[in-house]
C-alpha positions as CSV (number, residue, x, y, z in Angstrom):
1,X,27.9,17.0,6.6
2,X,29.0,13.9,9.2
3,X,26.8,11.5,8.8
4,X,26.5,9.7,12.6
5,X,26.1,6.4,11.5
6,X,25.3,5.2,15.7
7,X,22.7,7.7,15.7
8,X,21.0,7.0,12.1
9,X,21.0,3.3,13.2
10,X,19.4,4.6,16.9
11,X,16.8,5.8,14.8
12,X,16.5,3.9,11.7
13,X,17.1,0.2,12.6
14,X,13.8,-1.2,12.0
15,X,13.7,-0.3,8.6
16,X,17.7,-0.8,7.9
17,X,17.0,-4.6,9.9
18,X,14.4,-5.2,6.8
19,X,17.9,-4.3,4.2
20,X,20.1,-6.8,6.6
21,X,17.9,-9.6,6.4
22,X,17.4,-8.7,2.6
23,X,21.4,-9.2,2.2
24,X,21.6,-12.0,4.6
25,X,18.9,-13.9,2.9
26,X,20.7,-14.2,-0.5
27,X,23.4,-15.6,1.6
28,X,21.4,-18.7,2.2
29,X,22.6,-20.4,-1.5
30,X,24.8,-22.1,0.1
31,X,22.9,-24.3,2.1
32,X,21.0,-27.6,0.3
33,X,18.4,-26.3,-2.3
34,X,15.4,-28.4,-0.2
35,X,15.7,-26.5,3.3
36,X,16.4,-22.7,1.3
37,X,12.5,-21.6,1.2
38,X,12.3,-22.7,4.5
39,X,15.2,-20.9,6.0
40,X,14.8,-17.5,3.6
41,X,10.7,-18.0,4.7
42,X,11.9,-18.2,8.5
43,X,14.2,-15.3,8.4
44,X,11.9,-13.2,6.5
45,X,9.1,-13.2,8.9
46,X,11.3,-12.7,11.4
47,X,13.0,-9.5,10.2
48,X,9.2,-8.5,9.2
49,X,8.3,-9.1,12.2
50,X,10.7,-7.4,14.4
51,X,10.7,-4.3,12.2
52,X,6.8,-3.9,12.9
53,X,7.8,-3.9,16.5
54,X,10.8,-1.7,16.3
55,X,8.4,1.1,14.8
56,X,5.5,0.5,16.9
57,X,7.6,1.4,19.6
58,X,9.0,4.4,18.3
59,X,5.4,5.1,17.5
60,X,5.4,5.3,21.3
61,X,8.1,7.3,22.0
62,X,6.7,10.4,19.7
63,X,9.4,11.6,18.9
64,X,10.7,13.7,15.3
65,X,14.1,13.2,14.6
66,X,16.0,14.8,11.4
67,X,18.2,13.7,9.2
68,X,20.2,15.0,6.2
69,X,17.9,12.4,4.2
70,X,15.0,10.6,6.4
71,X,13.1,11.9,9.0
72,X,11.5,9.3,12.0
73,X,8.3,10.9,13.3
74,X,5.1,9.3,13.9
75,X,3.5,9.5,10.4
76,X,6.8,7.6,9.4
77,X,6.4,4.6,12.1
78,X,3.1,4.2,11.7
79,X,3.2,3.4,7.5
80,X,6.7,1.6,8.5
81,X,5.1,-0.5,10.8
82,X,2.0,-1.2,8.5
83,X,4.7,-2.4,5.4
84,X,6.1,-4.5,7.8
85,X,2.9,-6.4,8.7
86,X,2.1,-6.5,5.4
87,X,5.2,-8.3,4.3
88,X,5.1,-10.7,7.4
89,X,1.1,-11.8,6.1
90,X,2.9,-12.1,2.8
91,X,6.0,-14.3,4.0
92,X,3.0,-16.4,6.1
93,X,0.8,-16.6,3.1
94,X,3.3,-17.2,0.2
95,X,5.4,-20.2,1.9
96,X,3.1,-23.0,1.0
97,X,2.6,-21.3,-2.7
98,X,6.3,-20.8,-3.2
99,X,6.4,-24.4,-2.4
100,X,4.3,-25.6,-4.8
101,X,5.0,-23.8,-7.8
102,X,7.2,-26.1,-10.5
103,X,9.8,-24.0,-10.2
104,X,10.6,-22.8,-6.3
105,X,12.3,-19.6,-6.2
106,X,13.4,-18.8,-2.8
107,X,14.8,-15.8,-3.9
108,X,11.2,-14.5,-3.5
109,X,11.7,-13.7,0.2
110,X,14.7,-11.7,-0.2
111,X,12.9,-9.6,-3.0
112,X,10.3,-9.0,-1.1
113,X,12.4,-7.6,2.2
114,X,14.0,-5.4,-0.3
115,X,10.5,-4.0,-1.6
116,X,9.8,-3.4,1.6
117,X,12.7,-1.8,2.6
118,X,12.2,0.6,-0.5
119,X,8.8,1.1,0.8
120,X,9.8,2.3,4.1
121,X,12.5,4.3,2.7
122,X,9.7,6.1,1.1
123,X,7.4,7.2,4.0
124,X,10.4,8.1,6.2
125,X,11.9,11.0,3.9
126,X,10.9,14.3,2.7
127,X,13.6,14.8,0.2
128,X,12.6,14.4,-2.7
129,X,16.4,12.1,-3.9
130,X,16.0,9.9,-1.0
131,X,12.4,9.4,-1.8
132,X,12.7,8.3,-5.6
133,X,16.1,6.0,-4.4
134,X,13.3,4.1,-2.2
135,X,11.0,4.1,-5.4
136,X,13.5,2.4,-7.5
137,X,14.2,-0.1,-5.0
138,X,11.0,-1.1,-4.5
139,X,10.1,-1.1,-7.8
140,X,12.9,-3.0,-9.4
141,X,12.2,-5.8,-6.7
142,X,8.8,-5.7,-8.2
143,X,9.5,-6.0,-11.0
144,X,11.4,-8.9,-10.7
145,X,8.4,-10.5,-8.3
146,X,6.0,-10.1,-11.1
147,X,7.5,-11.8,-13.5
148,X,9.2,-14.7,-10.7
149,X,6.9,-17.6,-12.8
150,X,9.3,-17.6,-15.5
151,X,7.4,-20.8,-17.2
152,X,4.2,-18.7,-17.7
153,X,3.7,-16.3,-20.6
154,X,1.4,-14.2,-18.8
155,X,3.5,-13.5,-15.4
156,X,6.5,-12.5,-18.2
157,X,4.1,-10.1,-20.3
158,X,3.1,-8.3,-16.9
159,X,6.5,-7.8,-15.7
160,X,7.3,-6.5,-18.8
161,X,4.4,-4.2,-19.1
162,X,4.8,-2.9,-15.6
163,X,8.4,-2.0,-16.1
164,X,7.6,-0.3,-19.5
165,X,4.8,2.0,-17.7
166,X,6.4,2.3,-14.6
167,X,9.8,3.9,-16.3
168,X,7.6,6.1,-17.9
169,X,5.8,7.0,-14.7
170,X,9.2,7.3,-12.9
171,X,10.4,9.8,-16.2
172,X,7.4,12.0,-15.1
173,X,8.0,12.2,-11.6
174,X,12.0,13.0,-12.5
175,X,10.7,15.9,-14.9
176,X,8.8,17.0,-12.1
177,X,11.5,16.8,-9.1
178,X,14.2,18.4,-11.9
179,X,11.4,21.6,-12.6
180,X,10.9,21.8,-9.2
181,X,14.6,22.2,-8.4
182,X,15.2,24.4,-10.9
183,X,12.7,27.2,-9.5
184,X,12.8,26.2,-5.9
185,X,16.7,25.5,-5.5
186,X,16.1,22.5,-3.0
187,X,15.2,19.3,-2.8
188,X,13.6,19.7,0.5
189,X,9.9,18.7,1.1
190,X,10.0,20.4,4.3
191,X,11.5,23.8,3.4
192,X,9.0,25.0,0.4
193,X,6.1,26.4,2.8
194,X,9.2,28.9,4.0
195,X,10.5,29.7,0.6
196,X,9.4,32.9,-0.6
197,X,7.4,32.6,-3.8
198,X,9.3,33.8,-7.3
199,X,7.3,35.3,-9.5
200,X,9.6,34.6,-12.3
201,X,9.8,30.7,-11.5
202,X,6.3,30.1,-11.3
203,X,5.0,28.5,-13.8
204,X,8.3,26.5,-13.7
205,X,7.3,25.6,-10.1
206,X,3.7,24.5,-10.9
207,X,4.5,22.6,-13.6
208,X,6.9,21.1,-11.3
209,X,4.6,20.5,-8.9
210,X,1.9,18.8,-11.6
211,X,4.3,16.2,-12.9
212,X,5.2,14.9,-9.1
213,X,1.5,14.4,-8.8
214,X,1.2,12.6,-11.8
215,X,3.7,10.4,-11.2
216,X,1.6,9.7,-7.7
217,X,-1.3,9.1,-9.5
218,X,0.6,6.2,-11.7
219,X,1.8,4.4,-8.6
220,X,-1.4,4.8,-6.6
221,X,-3.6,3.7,-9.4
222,X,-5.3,6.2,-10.5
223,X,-7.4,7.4,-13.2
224,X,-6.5,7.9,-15.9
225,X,-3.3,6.1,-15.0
226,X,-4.4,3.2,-14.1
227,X,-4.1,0.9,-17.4
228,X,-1.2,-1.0,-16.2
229,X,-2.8,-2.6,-12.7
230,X,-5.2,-5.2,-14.4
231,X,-2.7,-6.6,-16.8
232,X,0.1,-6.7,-14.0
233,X,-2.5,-7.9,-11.1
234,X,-3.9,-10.7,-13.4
235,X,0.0,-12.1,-14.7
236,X,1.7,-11.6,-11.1
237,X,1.9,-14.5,-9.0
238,X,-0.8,-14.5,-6.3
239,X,0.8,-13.5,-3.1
240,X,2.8,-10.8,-5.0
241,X,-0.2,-9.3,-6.0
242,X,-1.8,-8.9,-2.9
243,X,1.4,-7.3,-1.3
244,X,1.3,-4.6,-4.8
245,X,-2.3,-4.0,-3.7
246,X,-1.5,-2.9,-0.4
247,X,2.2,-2.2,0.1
248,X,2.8,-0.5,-2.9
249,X,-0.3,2.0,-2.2
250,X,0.7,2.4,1.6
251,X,4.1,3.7,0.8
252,X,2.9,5.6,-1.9
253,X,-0.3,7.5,-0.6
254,X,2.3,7.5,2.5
255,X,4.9,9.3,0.2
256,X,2.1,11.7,-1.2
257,X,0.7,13.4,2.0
258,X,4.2,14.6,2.6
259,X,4.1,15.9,-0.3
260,X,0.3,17.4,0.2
261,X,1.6,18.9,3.2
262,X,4.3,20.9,1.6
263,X,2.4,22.1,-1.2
264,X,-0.6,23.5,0.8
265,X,0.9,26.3,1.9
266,X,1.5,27.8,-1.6
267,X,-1.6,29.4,-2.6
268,X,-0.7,29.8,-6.4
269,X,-1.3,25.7,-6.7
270,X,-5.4,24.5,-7.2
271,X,-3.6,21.4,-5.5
272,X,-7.8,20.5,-4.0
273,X,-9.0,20.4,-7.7
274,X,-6.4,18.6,-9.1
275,X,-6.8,16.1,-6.4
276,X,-10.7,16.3,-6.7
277,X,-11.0,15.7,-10.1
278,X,-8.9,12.0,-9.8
279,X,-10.4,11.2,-6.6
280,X,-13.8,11.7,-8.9
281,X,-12.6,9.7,-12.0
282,X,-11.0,7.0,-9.7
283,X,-14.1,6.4,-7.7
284,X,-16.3,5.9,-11.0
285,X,-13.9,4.1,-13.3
286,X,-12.9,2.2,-11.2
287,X,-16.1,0.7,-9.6
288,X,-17.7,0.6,-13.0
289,X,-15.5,-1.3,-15.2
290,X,-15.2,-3.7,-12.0
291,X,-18.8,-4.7,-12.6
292,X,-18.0,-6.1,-16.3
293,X,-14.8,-8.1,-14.9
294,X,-14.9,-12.1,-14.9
295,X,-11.5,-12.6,-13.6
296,X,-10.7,-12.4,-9.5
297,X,-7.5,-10.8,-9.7
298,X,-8.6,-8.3,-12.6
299,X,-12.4,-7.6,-9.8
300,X,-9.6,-7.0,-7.4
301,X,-7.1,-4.7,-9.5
302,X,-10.3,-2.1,-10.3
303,X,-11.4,-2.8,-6.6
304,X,-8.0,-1.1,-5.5
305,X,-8.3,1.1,-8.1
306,X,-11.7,2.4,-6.7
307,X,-9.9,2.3,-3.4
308,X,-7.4,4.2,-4.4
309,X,-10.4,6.9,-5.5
310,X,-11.5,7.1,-2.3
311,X,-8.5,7.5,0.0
312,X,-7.3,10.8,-2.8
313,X,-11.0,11.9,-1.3
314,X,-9.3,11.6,2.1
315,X,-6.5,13.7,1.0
316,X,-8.7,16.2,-0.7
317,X,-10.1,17.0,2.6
318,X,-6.4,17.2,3.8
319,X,-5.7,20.5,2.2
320,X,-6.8,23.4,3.8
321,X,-6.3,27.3,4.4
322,X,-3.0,27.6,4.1
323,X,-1.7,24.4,5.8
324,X,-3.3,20.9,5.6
325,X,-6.0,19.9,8.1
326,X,-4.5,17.5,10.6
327,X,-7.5,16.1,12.2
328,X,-8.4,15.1,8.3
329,X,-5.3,12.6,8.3
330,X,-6.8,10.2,10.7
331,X,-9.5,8.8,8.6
332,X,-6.9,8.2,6.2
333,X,-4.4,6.2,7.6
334,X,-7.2,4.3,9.5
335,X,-8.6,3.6,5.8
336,X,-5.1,2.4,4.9
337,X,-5.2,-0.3,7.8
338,X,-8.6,-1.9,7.0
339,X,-7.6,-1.5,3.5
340,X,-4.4,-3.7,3.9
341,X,-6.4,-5.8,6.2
342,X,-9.1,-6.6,3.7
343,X,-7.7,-7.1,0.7
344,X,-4.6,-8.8,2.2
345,X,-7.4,-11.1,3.7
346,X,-8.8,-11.7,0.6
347,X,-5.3,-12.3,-1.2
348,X,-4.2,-14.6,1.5
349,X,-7.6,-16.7,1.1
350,X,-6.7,-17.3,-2.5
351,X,-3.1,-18.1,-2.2
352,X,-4.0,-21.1,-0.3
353,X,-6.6,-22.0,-3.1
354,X,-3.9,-21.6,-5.2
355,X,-1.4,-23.5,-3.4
356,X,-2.2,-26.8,-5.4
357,X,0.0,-25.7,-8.4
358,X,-2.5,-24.1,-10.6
359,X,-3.9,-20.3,-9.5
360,X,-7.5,-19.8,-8.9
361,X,-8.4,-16.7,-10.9
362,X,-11.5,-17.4,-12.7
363,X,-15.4,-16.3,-10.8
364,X,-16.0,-19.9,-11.7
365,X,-13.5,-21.6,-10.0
366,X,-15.5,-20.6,-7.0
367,X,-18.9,-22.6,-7.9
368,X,-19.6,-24.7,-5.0
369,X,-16.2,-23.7,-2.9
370,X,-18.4,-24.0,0.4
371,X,-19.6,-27.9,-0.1
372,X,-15.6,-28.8,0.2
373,X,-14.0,-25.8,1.8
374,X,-17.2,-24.2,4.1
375,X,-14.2,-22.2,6.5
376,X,-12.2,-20.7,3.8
377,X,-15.6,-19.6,2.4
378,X,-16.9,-18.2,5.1
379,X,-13.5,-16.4,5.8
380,X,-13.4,-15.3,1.9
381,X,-17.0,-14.0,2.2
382,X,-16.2,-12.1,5.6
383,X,-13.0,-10.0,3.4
384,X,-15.2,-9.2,0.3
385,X,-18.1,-8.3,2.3
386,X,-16.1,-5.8,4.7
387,X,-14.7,-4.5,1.2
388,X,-17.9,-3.3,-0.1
389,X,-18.6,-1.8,3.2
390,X,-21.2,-3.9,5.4
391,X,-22.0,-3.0,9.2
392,X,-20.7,-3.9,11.4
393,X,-17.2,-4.8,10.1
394,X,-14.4,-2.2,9.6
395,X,-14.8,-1.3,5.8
396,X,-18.0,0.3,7.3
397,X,-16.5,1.8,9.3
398,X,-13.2,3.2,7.3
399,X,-15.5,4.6,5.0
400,X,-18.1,6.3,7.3
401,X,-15.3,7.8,8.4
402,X,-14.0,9.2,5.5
403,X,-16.9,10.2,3.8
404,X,-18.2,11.9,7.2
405,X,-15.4,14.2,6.6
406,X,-15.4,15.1,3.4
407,X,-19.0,15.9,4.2
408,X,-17.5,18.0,7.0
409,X,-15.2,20.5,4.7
410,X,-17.9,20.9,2.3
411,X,-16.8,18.3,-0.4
412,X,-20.5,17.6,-0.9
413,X,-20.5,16.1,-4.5
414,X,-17.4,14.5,-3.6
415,X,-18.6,12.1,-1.2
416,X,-21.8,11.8,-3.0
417,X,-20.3,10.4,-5.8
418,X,-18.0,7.9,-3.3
419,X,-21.5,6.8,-1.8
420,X,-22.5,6.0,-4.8
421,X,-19.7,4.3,-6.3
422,X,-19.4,2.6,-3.1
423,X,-23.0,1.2,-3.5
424,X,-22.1,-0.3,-6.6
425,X,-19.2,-1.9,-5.6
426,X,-21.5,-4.5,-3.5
427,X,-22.9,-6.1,-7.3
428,X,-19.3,-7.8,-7.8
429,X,-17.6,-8.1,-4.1
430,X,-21.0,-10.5,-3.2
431,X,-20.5,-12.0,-6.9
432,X,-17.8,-14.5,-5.6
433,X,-19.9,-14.8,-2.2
434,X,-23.4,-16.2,-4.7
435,X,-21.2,-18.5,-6.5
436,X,-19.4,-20.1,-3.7
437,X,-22.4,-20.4,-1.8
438,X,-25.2,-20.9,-4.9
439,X,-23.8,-22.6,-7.4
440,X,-22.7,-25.6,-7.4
441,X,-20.0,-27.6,-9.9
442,X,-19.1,-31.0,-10.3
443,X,-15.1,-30.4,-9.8
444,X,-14.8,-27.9,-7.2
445,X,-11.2,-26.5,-6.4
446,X,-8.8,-28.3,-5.2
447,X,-6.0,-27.0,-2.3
448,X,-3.5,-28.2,-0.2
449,X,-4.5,-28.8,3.7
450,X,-3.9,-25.2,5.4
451,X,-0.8,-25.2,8.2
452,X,-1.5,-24.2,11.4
453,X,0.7,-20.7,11.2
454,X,-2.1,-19.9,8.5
455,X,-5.3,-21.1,10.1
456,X,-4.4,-19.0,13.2
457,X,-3.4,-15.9,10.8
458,X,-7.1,-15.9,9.4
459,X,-8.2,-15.9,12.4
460,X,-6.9,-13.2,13.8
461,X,-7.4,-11.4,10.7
462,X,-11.1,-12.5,10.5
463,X,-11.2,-10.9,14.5
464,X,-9.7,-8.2,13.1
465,X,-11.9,-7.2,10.7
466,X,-15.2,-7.4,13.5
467,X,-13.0,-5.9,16.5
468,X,-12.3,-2.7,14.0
469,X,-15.6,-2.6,13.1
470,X,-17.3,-2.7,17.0
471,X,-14.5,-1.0,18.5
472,X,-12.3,1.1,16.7
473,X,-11.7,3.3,19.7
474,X,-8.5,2.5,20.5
475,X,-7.2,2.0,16.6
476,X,-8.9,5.6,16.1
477,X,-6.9,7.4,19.1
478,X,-3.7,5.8,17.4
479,X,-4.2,7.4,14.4
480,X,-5.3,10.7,15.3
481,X,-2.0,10.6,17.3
482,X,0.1,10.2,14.3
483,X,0.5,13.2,12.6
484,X,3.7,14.4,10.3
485,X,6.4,16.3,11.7
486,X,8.6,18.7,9.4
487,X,12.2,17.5,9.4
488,X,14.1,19.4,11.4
489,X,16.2,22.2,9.6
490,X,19.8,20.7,11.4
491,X,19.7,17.5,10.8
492,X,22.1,15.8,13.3
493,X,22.5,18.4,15.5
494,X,18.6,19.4,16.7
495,X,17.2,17.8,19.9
496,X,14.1,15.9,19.5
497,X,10.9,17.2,19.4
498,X,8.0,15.6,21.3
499,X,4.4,15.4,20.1
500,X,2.4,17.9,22.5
């Protein structure tokens, strides 16, 4: 099939603008090694910037369009559009970091338009080839980003462990997309709830179906695949770390309710229990073995780990009789917001504490952080309290939301048990706030005076996290208008379909 190459880019250019400025930014070598953060900083926020706006406004036009390998629908520019604020808080965040690091890799910007591009690549497909070529983009780029501070042992021993585990995890999910061609002849997301079941194939096509989740589970963090995200959080440099947190879990819980939406159908998978049963173990683990954590970045690689248990309660409630529940999908991606909010909030707070040349990751760094810094405090303590889910800001909010409906379909112990864990989660998210505020040291931390692009990033940020908290109205009407859209069966040639 003709690939229309006007009409791909008609469709596709804010994500394809994120691979141009990728390209374009390795280009900037030849310009004096001084000025090439700056420029590759520059251009990066710009591309990141102008891609959030390109899918915000086909947001707005509602519209589905096919392709022989990506589909542009509202689910699609909504998670586009997230990634791409995500990486432009990044770009803002990391500059000053990059700058002060021994070793200044500009390079870091390109990577991370390429991650992001793989990222977006992901949400905007539902075949299943096109969807692990995104996956290996983005995750060779990370790959690469963990390990960018080549002078420390630690930032080399996560790379290398994350590559290790994440081949392995990428070896299940192939397994899986290979057993699930073999019985299903297709690698089509959007054509199995019209495939008539084989009886013959069946088991082929559930175990299929098991190993694709699996492989989910690895890249979403969850239970009991979740081994590599404290060792890999803890060695990656700061800023990349908080663009794994949320990027990486936006494209991938993205990536997994297309999947959830073309495995409901088919009765002969207990896709609710399996998903039940990690949401359960993710929710519990993860909040648990937070508690006994001393390290900031290891608090925060459990904290999205717990995360990561509740938003598979989200998708639990997804699947219903027959088909998935689309009113359930707009707690969930208005979960992934505040989530990306927060902890990018959180993340961004410590790069600039880290900006100095040495990383702030130990609790007791923090002793007495409000006597010198009393503003980054406040804004640190206004992040890790909307984490653990405090009224009136929006991780209140995300999560009454989300528990309210898995209350709704009858998932009783389910969101039980997410209460719960959620409760405990407020011992170490207010740990940090007590020692900043009630402990004091003789050497507080040191940073860097914050630049202007920064200060006015937190605070929009900080309004953020309040205005989503007191009136989500408007944020909630978005996402109960974004809903997924099968890809149309002729991919060039169909008209477009508009949301009713």
């Amino acid at each position: 099939m003709r690939l229309d190459v006007l009409q791909l880019w008609q469709h596709a250019w804010p994500s394809l603008t994120l691979l141009i400025a990728a390209m374009v930014s390795l280009l900037t070598s030849v310009f004096p090694s001084r000025h090439r953060a700056r420029i590759t900083a520059v251009l990066a926020a710009t591309a990141f910037l102008l891609s959030a706006q390109g899918f915000f406004h086909q947001w707005g036009l509602g519209e589905a369009k096919g392709f022989e390998f990506l589909v542009v629908d509202p689910l699609s520019n909504y998670l586009g559009a997230l990634i791409a604020l995500i990486g432009f808080i990044t770009s803002i965040a990391a500059y000053p970091y990059i700058l002060s690091q021994a070793e200044a890799i500009p390079e870091f910007f390109s990577l991370l338009l390429f991650a992001a591009f793989g990222m977006t690549t992901m949400v905007m497909t539902t075949n299943l080839l096109a969807f692990v070529l995104g996956l290996e983009i983005m995750s060779l780029s990370l790959y690469v980003l963990v390990g960018l501070r080549r002078y420390d042992p630690r930032s080399g021993e996560a790379a290398f462990k994350y590559f290790l585990l994440g081949s392995v995890a990428t070896a299940f999910l192939l397994f899986g997309i290979s057993f699930f061609y073999g019985s299903t002849g297709t690698l089509d997301l959007s054509r199995i709830p019209e495939l008539l079941p084989n009886p013959e194939m069946a088991t082929l096509f559930k175990l299929g179906a098991l190993l694709i989740l699996l492989g989910f589970a690895f890249k979403v963090g969850a239970v009991p695949f979740h081994f590599w995200a404290p060792d890999v959080y803890d060695g990656a440099p700061m800023p990349v770390t908080g663009f794994m947190a949320t990027g990486v879990k936006v494209a991938a819980f993205g990536a997994l309710i297309r999947v959830v939406e073309a495995f409901a159908p088919r009765h002969e998978l207990p896709l609710q229990r399996w998903i039940v049963m990690l949401s359960f173990a993710t929710m519990i683990v993860g909040n648990l073995v937070a508690l006994r954590q001393r390290h900031l970045k290891r608090i925060l690689a459990y904290s999205s780990i717990a995360h990561a248990g509740y938003l598979l309660l989200g998708m639990a409630t997804l699947v219903g009789t027959g088909e998935i529940r689309a009113a359930a999908l707009s707690p969930i991606l208005f979960y992934l917001l505040v989530y990306s909010l927060l902890t990018l909030g959180v993340f961004s707070v410590l790069t600039i504490l880290s900006s100095g040349g040495q990383e702030l990751n130990d609790l007791k760094d923090l002793d007495g952080l409000s006597e010198k810094r009393p503003v980054l405090s406040a804004v640190l303590s206004v992040f890790f309290i909307s984490l653990a889910g405090v009224p009136p800001t929006a991780g209140f909010l995300a999560k009454y939301y989300l528990f309210s409906q898995a209350i709704q379909v009858g998932l009783y112990p389910l969101a039980i048990a997410g209460i719960l864990a959620s409760a405990v989660s407020l011992y170490y998210y207010l740990g940090p706030i007590v020692r900043m505020y009630f402990h004091s040291h003789e050497k507080t931390w040191q940073a860097p005076g914050v630049m202007a692009s920064l200060r006015l990033l937190l605070a929009l940020m900080v309004a953020g996290v309040f205005y989503l908290g007191l009136f989500p109205a408007s944020t909630l009407e978005i996402s109960r208008r974004t809903v997924p859209i099968r890809a149309l069966e002729a991919p060039l040639a169909s008209p477009s379909a508009k949301l009713p």
